[in-house]
N, C-alpha and C positions, 0 to 999 in steps of 0.2 A: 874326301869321304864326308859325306849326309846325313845329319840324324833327326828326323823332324816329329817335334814336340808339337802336339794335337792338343793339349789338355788346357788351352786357355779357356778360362770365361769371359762372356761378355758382362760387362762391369766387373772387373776381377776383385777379389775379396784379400784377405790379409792373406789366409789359409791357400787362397790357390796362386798368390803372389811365392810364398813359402815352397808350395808343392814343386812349382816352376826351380825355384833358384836349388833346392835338393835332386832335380832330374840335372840338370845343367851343372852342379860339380860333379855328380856321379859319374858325369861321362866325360871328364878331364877334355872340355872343347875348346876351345883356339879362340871361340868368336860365335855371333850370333847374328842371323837374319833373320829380320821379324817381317812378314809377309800378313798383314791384315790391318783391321783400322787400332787407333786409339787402345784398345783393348791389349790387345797383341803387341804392340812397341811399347807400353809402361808396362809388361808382364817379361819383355825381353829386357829392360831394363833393373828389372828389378834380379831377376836370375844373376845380370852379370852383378849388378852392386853385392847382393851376399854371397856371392862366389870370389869375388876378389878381395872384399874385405870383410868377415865371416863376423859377424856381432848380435846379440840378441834382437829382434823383428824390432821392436823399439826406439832403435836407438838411433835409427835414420830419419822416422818418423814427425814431422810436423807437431811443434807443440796445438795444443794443449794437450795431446795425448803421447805423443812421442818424448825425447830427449834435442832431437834437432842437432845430432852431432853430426859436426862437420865429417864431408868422404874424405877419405887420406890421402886416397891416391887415386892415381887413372883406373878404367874398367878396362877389359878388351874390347876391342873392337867390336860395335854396333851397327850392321848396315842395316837402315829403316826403309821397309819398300811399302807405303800407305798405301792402301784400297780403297779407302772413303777419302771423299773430300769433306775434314772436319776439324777432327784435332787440332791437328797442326803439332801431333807428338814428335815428330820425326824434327823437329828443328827444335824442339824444346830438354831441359831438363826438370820434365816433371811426369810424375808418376802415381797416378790417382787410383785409390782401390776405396772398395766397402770395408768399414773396420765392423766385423761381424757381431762382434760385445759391446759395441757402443752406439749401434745402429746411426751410423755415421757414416760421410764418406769424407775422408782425407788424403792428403799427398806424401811424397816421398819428393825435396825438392833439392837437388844441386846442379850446379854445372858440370859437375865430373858426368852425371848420367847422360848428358846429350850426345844422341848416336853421332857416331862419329863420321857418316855418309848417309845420305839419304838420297833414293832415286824415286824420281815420281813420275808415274805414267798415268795422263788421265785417263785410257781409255781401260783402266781396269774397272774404273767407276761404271761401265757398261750393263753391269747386272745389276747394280745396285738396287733393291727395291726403292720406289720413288717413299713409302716409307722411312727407310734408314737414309734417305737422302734430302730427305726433309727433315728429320735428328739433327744430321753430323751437319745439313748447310747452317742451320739457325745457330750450333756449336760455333760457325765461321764466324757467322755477324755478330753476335755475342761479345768474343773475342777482339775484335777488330774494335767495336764501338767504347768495350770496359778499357781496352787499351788506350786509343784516344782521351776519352774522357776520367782517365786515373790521375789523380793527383799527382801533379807533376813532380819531376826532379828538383825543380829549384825549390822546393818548399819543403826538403827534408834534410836533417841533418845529414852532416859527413860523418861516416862511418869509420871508426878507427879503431884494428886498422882496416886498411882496406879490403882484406880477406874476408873481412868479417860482412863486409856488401852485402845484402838479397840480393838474389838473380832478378826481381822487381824492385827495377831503379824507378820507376815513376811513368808518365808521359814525356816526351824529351823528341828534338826535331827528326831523329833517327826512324822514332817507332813510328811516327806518326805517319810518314810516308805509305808504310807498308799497311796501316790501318786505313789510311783514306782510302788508300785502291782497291782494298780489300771488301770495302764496305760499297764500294762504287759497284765492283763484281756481282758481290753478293745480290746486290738491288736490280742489276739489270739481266743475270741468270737465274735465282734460283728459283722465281716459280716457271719460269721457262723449264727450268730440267726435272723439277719434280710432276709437274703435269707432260710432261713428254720424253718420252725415254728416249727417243733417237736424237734428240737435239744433243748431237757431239760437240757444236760450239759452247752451248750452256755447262756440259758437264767438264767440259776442258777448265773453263772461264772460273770455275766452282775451284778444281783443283789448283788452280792459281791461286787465289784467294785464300783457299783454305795454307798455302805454302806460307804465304805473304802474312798470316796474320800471324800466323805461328811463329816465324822471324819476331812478327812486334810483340807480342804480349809474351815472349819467352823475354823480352828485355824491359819489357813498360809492367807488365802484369797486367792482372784483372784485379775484379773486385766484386761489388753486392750481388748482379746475378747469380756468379758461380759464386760466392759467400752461401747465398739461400739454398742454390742446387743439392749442396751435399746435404741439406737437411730434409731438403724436398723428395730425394734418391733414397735418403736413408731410412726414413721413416713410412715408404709406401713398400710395398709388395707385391701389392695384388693387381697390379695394372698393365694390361695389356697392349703395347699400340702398335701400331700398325705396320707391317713390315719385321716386326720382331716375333712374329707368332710361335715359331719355332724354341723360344725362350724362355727359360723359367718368368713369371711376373715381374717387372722391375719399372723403372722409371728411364727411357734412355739418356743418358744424359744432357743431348745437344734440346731436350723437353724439358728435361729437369733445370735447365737453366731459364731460356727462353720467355718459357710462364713467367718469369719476376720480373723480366725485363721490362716492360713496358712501365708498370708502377715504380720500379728502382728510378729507370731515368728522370721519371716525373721527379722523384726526390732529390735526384742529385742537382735534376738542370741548375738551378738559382746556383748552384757554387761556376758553373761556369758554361753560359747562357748559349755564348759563342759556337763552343766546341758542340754542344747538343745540336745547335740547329745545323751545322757541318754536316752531320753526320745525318738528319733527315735531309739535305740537303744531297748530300751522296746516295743515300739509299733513290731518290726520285722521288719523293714525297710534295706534296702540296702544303708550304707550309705559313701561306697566308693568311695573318692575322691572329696566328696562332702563337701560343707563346712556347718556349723552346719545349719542355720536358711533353708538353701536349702534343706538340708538333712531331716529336721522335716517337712517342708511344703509338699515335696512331698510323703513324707509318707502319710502324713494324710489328704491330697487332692486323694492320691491312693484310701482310706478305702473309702472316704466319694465317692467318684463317685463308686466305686464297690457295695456301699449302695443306690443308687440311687439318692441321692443330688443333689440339683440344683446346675449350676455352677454358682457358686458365686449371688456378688449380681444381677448382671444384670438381672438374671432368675427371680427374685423378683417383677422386672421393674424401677431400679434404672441404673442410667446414672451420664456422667459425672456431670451434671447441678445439680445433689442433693447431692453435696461431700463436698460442704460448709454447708447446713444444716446439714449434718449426721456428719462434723467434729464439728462444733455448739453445738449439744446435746449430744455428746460424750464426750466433754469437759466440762460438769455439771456433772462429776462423779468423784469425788476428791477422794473420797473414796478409789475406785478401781485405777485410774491412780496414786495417791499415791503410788501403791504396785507394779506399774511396776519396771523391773528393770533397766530400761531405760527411762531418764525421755522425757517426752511426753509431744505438745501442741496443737494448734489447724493445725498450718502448717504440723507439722510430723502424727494427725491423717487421715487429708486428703490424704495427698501421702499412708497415709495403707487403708485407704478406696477404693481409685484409684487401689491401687492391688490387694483387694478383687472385684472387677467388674465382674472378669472373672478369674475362677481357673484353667482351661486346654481348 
């Protein structure tokens, strides 16, 4: 027997995180198949995390705002079936909502949330508006490239005990694998699939990559782009793009990251010159004579306007005047700016904010 829960939103909020996990004990269910992108597998994980272990909204929560207590114990069973090629929820244990009183967006992070099966079919991507498919790809590269270029494992202390780990150990030769391929993918499908819908190779090609990064960056993490995103999601409203029409105003998030990117890497390159140019080097980039953080921004300021992307923030309606708020709430994300490779504060995210304003 079927019971099918319709009432996700896209960018799920704290409240409709809640509303989910109160439908789902209600109805004493066995387990849970979350069928949609990102949205829908952190809203189905979160149902099962307060249905198996019943504790105030808080206290799973991601500091600065949560408590960050550890899950106790295993969830039910989770089968993840992705629609978008993006996230990369279905291989991860993280679970992202808008915190609606703090106009923020934060995680829910353990290892006990990670579905416990995940099936992926890319030809559900078929309808995909090229829209939500130009979002959830740049979500891919994002992913792939913070991962790679995260402060490595070997540069952190050992954790004791070892429970006590982040599911973000670092860069390490594991994650990396799944991040070069991922970013190779990304570079040679996704303006192929976003300006052409019938290309079934590109959107396959997309759905691998979007699998492959989720592997790495659920084990390496990310870091400054998605650091900015939640502040960049959290503090707009009013903006509409393309392929979401049908949605309250919000910032999708594979945009809300994106935008930073290009100014982020410029700051990080100098910690680790190498791995930057890799990674324009993966995407197809032209990267002669160029020095690394140059050489990856404009690569992937290249894809994203040939994708049709807003340039930067500005398109969003953000100005200088919101560079201290957006560096404010980007600086409540310890988690992620932790993993940069380059350490980061409220001064140096403003100045990456200021050259995320406008990408060309």
């Amino acid at each position: 027997e079927v019971t099918v829960y319709d009432q996700v939103r896209v960018e799920p909020t704290d409240a409709s995180f809640q509303k989910a996990a109160d439908f789902y004990k209600d109805g004493r269910f066995d387990g849970a198949v979350s069928v949609g992108g990102g949205s829908v597998m952190d809203t189905a994980k979160a149902a099962l995390l307060y249905t198996a272990h019943p504790a105030p909204f808080l206290d799973y929560v991601a500091a600065p705002y949560g408590k960050v207590l550890p899950v106790p114990g295993p969830l039910a069973p989770h089968i993840a079936c992705p629609t978008t090629s993006g996230t990369g929820s279905e291989c991860t244990g993280i679970a992202v909502f808008d915190f609606e009183g703090r106009a923020i967006k934060t995680v829910i992070a353990s290892r006990r949330l990670k579905p416990t099966l995940a099936l992926i079919d890319p030809r559900v991507t078929a309808t995909m508006p090229a829209g939500v498919l130009a979002s959830t790809g740049f979500d891919v590269l994002t992913h792939a490239i913070e991962s790679y270029t995260a402060r490595p494992f070997s540069q952190r202390e050992r954790s004791s005990p070892s429970s006590a780990r982040p599911m973000s150990q670092g860069a390490n030769p594991w994650s990396d694998m799944g991040s070069l391929e991922a970013i190779r993918l990304g570079g040679r499908y996704l303006v192929r699939a976003v300006t052409d819908s019938s290309d079934a190779e590109a959107r396959e090609g997309l759905m691998y990559a979007a699998t492959l990064a989720g592997i790495a960056f659920g084990n390496s993490g990310v870091h400054l782009p998605h650091a900015m995103s939640y502040a960049v999601a959290g503090l707009c409203h009013s903006f509409t793009a393309a392929g979401y029409e049908n949605t309250p105003p919000m910032v999708p998030h594979g945009i809300s990251v994106v935008l930073n990117a290009p100014s982020a890497f410029r700051f990080t390159a100098p910690a680790c010159l190498e791995r930057h140019l890799d990674c324009a080097r993966a995407l197809g980039g032209d990267i002669g004579g160029l020095e690394a953080g140059e050489a990856l921004a404009r690569t992937l300021s290249g894809l994203m306007r040939a994708c049709g992307l807003p340039n930067g923030l500005g398109a969003l309606g953000y100005g200088e005047k919101d560079l201290d708020a957006l560096a404010k709430g980007a600086a409540t994300q310890p988690r992620l700016l932790n993993n940069s490779p380059r350490a980061v504060g409220e001064p140096e995210l403003r100045a990456i904010f200021k050259g995320a304003l406008q990408l060309w």
